[in-house]
N, C-alpha and C positions, 0 to 999 in steps of 0.2 A: 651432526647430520642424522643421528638414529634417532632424537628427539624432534627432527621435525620431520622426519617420514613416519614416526609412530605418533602426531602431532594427532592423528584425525583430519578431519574436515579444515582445509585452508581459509574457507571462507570466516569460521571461527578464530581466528588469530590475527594479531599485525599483520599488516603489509610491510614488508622491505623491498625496498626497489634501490638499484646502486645507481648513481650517477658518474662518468668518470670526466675527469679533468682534461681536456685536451694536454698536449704535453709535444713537445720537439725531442724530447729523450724519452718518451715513454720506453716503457721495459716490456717490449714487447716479445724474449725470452723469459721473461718471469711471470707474465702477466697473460694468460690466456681466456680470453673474455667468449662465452657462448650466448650469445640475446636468445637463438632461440631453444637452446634449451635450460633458460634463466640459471646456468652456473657460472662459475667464477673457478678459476685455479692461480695458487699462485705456489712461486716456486722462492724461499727466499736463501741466498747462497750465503753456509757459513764457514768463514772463511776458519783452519785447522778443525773441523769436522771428522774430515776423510783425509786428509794431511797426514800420514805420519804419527799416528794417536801413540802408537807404542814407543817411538821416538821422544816424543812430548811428554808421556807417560800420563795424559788424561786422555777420557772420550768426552768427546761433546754428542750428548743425547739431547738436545736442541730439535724440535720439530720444524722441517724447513718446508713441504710438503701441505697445504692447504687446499681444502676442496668448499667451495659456499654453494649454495643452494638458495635463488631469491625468487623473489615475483615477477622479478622484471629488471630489465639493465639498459639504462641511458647512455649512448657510446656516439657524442658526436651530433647529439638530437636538440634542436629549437625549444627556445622556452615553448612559446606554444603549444607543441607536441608532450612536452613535461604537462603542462595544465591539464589538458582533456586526458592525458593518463591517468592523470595520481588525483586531479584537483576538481575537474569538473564536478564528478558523481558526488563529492563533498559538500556542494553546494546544494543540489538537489538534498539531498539528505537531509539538510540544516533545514530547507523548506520546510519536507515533512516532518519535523520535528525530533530530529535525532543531530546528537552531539558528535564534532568529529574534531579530529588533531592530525595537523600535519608536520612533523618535527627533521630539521636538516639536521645530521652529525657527521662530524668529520673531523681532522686534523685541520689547524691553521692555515688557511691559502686553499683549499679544497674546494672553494666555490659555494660556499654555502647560504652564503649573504645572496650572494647574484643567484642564487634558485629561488629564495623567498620572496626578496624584494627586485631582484634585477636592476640593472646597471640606467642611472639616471642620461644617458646621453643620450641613447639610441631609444626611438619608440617600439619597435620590435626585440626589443632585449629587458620588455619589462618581466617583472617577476610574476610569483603566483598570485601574491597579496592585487596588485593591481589589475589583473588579471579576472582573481575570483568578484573582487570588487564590481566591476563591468558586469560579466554575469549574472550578480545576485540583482543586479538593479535592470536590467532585463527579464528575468524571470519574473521580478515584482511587477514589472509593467505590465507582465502580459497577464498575471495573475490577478485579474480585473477582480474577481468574486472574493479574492481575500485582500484581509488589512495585513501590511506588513512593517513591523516596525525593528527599525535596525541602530542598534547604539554598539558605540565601540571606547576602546579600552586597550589602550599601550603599556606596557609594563615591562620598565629594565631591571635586572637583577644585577646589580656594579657590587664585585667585592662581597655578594652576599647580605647587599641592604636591597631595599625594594625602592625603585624610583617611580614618578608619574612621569613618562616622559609627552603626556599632554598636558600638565600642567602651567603652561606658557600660554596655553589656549584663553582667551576674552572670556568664557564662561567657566571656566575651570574655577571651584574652590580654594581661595588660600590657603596657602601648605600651612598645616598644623601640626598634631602630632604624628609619628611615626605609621608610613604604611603595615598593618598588621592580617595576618591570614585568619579570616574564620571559615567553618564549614556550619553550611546550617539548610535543610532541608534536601538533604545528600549532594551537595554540590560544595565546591569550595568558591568563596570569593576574598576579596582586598579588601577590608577596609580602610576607607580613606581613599580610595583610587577615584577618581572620575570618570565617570562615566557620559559619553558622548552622543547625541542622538544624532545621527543620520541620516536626512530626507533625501535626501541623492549621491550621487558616485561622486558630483564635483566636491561636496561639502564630507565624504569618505576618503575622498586622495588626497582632500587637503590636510585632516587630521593623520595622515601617513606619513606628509611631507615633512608638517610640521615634528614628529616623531624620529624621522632620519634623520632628521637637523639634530636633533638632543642627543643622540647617542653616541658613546664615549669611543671611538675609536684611536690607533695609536701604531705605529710605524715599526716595523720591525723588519728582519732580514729575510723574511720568506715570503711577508704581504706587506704593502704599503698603506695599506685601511684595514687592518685587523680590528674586528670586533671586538672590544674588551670586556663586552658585558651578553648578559642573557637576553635577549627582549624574546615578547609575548604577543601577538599582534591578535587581540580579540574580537570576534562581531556576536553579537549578541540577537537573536532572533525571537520575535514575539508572531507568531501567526493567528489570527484571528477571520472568520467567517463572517462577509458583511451580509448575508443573507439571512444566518439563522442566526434566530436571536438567545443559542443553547448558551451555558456558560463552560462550555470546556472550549480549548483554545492549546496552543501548545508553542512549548518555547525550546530554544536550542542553545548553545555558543558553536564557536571554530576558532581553534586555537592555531596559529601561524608560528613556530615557535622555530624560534634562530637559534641554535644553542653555537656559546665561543668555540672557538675549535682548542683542541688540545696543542698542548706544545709542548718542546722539549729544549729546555734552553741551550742547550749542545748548536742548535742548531738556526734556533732564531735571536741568539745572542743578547738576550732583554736582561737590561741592567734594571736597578731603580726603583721606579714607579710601573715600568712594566713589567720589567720579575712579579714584584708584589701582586698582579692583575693576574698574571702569568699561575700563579701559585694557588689562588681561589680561584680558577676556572679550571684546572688539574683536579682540584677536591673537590667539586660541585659535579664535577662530571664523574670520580670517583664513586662517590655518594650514588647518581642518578645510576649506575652501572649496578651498585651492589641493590638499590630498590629492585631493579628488571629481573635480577639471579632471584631475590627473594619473592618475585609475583609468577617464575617460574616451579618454583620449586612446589609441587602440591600437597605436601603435610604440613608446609610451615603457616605458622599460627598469626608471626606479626610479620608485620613490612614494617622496615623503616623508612615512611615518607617525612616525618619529624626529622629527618637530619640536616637538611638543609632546604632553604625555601624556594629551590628552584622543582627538590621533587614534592616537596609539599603541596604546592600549585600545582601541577599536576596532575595530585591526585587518582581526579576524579576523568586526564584526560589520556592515562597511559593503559589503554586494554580496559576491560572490564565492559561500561555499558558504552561507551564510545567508541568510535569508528576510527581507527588510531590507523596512519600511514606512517614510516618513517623510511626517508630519503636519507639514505648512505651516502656522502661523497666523497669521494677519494683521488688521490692525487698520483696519478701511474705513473711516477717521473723514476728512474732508477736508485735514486737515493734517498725516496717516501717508502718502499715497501716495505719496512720495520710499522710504521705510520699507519699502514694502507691495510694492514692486515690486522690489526688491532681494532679502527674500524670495522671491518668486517667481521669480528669475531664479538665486539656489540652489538653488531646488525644481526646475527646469528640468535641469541640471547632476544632481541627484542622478538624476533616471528617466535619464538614458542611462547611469550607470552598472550593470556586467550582475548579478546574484543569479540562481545555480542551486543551490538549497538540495540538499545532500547528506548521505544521513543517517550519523550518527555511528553504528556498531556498534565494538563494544570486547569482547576474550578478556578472560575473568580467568583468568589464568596458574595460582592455585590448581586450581581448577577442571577447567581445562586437563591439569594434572599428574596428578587423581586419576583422569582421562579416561583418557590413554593408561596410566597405570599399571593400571585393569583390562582395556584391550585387552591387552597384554602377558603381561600373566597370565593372560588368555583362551588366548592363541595358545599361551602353554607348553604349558595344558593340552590343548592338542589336538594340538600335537605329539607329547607324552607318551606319547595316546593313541594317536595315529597309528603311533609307535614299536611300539607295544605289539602292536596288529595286523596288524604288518607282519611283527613276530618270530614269532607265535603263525602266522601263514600258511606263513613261511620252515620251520618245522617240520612242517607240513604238508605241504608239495613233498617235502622233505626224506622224510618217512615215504613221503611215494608211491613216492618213486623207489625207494629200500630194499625196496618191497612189503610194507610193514606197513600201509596206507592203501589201500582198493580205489580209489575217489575223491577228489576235492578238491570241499570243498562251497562252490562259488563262486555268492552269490546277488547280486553288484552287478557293473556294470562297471570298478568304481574296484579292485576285487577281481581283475578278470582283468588290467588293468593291472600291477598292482604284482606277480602273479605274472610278465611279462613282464620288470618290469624288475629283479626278482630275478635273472633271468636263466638259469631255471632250467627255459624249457622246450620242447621239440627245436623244430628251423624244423620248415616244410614248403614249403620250396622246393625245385621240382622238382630231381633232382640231386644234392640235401645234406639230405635226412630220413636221421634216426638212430632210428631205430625201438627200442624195446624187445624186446629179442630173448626169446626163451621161458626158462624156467628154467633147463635144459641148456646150450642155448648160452651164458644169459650168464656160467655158470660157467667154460663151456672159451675163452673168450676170456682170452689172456693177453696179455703185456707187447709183445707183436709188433704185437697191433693197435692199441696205447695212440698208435703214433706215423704210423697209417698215414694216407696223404693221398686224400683222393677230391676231385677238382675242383681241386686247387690247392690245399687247406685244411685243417688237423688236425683230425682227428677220432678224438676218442677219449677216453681215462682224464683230462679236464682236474680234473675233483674227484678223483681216486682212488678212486673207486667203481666202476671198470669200467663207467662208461655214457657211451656216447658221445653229447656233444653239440655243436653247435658255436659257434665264437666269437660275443658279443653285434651286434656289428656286424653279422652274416650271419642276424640271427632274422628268419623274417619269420613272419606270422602268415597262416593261410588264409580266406579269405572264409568259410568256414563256419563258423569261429569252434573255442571250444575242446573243445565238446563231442564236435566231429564230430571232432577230434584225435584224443580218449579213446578216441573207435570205431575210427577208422583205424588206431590201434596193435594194437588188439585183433584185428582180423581180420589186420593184416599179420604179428605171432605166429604164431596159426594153419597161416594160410600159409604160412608159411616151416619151420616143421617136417615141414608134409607132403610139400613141394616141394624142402628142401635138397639130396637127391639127385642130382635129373634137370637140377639147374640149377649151373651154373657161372659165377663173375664173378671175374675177377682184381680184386684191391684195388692193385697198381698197383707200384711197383717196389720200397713196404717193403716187399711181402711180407706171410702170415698166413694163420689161420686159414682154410681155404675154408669150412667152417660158416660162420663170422659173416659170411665173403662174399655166401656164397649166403642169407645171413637177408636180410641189406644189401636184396641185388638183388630178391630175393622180397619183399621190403615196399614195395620202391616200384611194381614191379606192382600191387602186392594193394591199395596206397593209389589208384593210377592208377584199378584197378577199382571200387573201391568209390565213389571221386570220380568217374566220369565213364564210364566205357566199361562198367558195369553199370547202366543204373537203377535195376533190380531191386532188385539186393544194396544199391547204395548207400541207395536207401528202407529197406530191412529195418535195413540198419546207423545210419539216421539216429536220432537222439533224439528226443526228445518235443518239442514246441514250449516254448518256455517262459515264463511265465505273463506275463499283461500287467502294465504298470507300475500300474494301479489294482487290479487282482484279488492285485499282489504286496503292493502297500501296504497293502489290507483285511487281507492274511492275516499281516500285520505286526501292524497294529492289533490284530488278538486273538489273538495270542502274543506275541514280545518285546516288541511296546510297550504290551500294554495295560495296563498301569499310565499309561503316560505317557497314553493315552487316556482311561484312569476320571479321570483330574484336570483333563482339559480342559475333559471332558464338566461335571463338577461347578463347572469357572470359569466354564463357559457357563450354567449355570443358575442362580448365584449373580447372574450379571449380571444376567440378565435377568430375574430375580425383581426386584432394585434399580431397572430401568429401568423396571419395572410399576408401582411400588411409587412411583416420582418422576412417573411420568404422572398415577397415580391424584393425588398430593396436588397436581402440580398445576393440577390442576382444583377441587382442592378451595379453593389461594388462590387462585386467582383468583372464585370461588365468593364467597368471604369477602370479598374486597375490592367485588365487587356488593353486600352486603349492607353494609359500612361506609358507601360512599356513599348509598346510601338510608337509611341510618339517620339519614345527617348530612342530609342533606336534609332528615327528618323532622322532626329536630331544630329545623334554621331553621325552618321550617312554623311549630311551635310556638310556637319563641319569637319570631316576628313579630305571633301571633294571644296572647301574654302582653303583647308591649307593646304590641298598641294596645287592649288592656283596661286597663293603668296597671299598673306594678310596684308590687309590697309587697314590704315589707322588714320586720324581724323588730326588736325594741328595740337591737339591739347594729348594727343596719344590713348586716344580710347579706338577700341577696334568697330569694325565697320560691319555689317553683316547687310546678306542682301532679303528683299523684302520674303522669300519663300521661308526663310530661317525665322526669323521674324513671328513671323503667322505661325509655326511650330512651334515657336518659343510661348505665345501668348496662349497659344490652345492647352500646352502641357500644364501653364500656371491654371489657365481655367478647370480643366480636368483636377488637377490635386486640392483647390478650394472644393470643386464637388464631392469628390472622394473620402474628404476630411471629414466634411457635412454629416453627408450619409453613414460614415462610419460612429462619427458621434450619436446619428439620433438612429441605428443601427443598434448601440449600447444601451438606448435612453429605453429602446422597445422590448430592449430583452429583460429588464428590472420590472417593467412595467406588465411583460408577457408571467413573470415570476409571482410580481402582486394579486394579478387576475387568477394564479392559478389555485395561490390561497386561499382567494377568497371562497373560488367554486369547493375547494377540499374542506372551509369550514360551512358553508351554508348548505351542503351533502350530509355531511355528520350532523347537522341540528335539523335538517328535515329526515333522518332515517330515526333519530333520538326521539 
């Protein structure tokens, strides 16, 4: 008790929930049951205890005196009511991708068999397994948007060997060698087991049925179908998204796990072949008791799951990253509570052990491969492209500079960038502007000034073009950007033809032209002025403002792009004609589904006011109904054909509302691109 009130957080540990046995002798002075404050007491009388000890001359220090503490206590409750307690949320779980274990313990006759699988006679007395089975293939149905794929997997443990007990099955492998445990990608599996796929519940109850058949049962004094073996009742879970085409996906199991009940041959008198059975279900449960001490205790280093292969299986499903339930059940008859509490003192040991379910996501590497191979092929293509208009600008520069190009028609900033790092256009740093000199001059500049130095730095013929620019490292760009560049060359020209006269600059000890000197010097004036020490002029020489980022993008829209914009336009109306078009109908089933019910309502109306007028029946003994019943009878058939209709092409419009919607999200992205 101290260990699971200083446990922490419940939701971190096992569940234990106790079931108890109906009973005509229950011990209901030894056995006091609380549901709702999930305890348990029991009391167990021994007999020379308190007797006379100093008479006898021993003491019995025998603890009679027990308190349990669980999550919950079955006293008298319907399978059903057991399912959606313990069993429902399990299946949910297994959806989203998280493993879970539900394991019955108890002594022999304890009911353990009938909470798994429940009792073949009655349909309301079935167990969990058939139970969850139903369920899982209901959630599948309604989980339209995913693929769900379910294979299952029987597994008895007889004596401590491993059976297939679907190996009977038409597709089953013939038996070969010896079933063997591996673990491999943090999970344990069989090798050798068979593994079953499952498209529906009927072809999942059949491989259960077939499984109940095979298992070793065997008659004794206390149960008449005693289990003699361990079984494993596996589904295996693969979810997958039919809409995106990502490669992650996510897989689960659910283990149903029967274990033998304990016995004590005092008491169920097994001679033989059932001692023997009797004897490895004692040690296998021994075994699986000392693992649970050892996954309790938190400095210890190993577990031993290697001791026997009931906990070796396991594994991976007792605490830890799985969602571990385990059903107590016990037998409150007055001469089980030796039995009853021993149980309960496992079920104790199992809640301190920890379970933080984690869910299993899984790549599929195909998938994966076809991934990055169209990213890759994406990105060529846009290098390609990239290449393309980086060459077709480089030619561009190129003609400017030549004077075959008044302009450079630069409409992005990704555009004056890459002109930048072409490298192909003059600084304007004070000091080291290389101006485009007038026509005249740039002709009479010759080899003298190719190597003259201004500032420390060459300047001059670096292309063989006679224009002087200077090294990449030394660009720097002007705050006013490049237009106001364009200007500033242009009036420093000007300038410099009408002023080369009256103005002299030496270019320093190569030697050259004084022309191109006095261009030199007269342009960085004429730039000074026009940048700053005129406003005037600099206003008159500024450009235009240029167009905002939404005024540039409309005027994209209807010119280069409008194509890509007449196809957005048309994805966007197609959708939204579809999402009209899916409201409208459904309203309309739902519309029909009001009128199914009433119809069926009107139905029974009827036919409770035909039988208590007395049924007729016809000479061949078919019943009679009158023509008002009739005419309901055919309207509801008509109705559920509509119903089915619209619900199908209801589905067919929501895939189709999905497709339209991708398309509008990819032809958005390539006209904003």
């Amino acid at each position: 008790r101290k260990q699971m009130k200083s446990g922490g957080n419940r939701s971190k540990k096992v569940k234990v929930w106790v079931r108890v046995r109906p009973s005509q002798n229950f011990a209901d002075d030894a056995i006091k049951l609380d549901p709702e404050g999930r305890s348990l007491q029991i009391s167990v009388p021994r007999p020379g205890g308190d007797q006379q000890p100093q008479q006898r001359g021993f003491a019995n220090n025998q603890r009679s005196d027990w308190s349990f503490r669980t999550d919950g206590i079955f006293s008298n409750s319907s399978q059903q009511e057991v399912y959606e307690t313990v069993g429902a949320d399990l299946i949910e779980s297994g959806l989203a991708g998280y493993n879970g274990t539900i394991m019955c313990y108890g002594q022999t006759g304890a009911g353990k068999t009938f909470t798994i699988t429940g009792a073949t006679e009655m349909f309301h007395n079935r167990g969990l397994v058939p139970r969850a089975l139903s369920h899982l293939y209901k959630e599948i149905e309604a989980k339209s948007d995913l693929a769900i794929t379910v294979r299952i997997t029987y597994l008895e443990i007889y004596n401590d060997t491993m059976l297939d007990l679907l190996a009977t099955m038409p597709d089953s492998q013939e038996a070969g060698s010896p079933l063997v445990i591996t673990e491999e990608n943090g999970g344990v599996y069989v090798k050798g087991l068979n593994v079953h796929l499952a498209q529906s519940e009927e072809e999942a109850l059949n491989l259960l049925f077939e499984g109940e058949t095979n298992r070793a049962t065997a008659a004794h004094a206390l149960n008449k179908n005693s289990s003699r073996s361990h079984t494993i009742f596996t589904v295996y879970l693969e979810t997958r998204s039919r809409f995106q085409s990502n490669s992650k996906y996510t897989t689960s199991k659910i283990n149903f796990v029967d274990l033998a009940g304990s016995e004590r041959l005092q008491k169920t008198l097994s001679t033989g072949k059932t001692q023997q059975e009797a004897s490895y279900i004692n040690k296998s449960l021994s075994f699986l008791e000392q693992t649970v001490i050892a996954l309790t205790e938190k400095n210890r280093d190993h577990v031993p799951y290697r001791q026997s292969k009931l906990t070796h299986y396991l594994k991976d499903s007792i605490g830890g990253g799985c969602k571990t339930i385990l059903i107590a059940n016990i037998w409150g008859d007055v001469r089980q509570l030796d039995e009853t509490v021993s149980t309960m003192r496992f079920a104790q040991r199992m809640s301190c052990v920890a379970s933080e379910p984690v869910e299993n996501q899984r790549t599929d590497p195909s998938i994966m491969v076809k991934v990055l191979e169209a990213e890759i092929a994406a990105l060529k293509k846009e290098l390609a492209m990239h290449n393309t208009l980086r060459f077709e600008l480089r030619q561009q520069v190129q003609r400017y500079i030549d004077g075959d190009l008044d302009d450079i028609d630069l409409t992005s900033i990704r555009q004056i960038q890459a002109v930048f790092e072409l490298n192909c256009w003059p600084p304007s740093r004070p000091g080291r502007v290389a101006a485009t000199p007038p026509e005249g001059a740039a002709r009479s500049l010759g080899p003298s000034t190719s190597g003259a130095q201004l500032g420390g730095e060459a300047v001059g013929d670096l292309d063989g073009r006679s224009f002087g620019i200077a090294a990449r490292s030394e660009v720097g760009m002007d705050e006013s950007g490049v237009f106001l560049q364009s200007k500033r060359r242009e009036a420093a020209a000007a300038t410099a033809a009408s002023s080369k006269k009256q103005r002299q600059h030496p270019l320093g000890a190569g030697g050259g032209s004084s022309s191109g000197a006095a261009a030199g010097a007269d342009s960085e004036g004429t730039l000074d002025a026009v940048g700053s020490s005129d406003p005037a002029a600099a206003a008159a020489a500024r450009p235009g403002t240029p167009p905002s980022r939404t005024q540039a993008f409309e005027e994209f829209k209807k010119e280069l792009g409008s194509e890509i914009y007449r196809i957005l336009n048309e994805n966007r109306t197609t959708m939204m004609d579809k999402k009209k078009e899916y409201s409208n109908l459904a309203s309309q089933v739902n519309t029909t589904k009001t009128e199914i019910d009433r119809s069926r309502l009107r139905l029974d109306a009827l036919k409770v006011e035909r039988e208590a007028q007395g049924n007729l029946y016809t000479d061949e003994g078919e019943l009679i109904i009158n023509e008002e019943e009739f005419v309901e009878i055919k309207k509801l058939r008509q109705l559920k054909e509509s119903y089915k209709a619209d619900f199908d092409r209801l589905k067919e419009l929501k895939t189709q509302i999905h497709y339209c919607q991708k398309m509008v999200d990819l032809t958005r992205q390539k006209l904003i691109q």
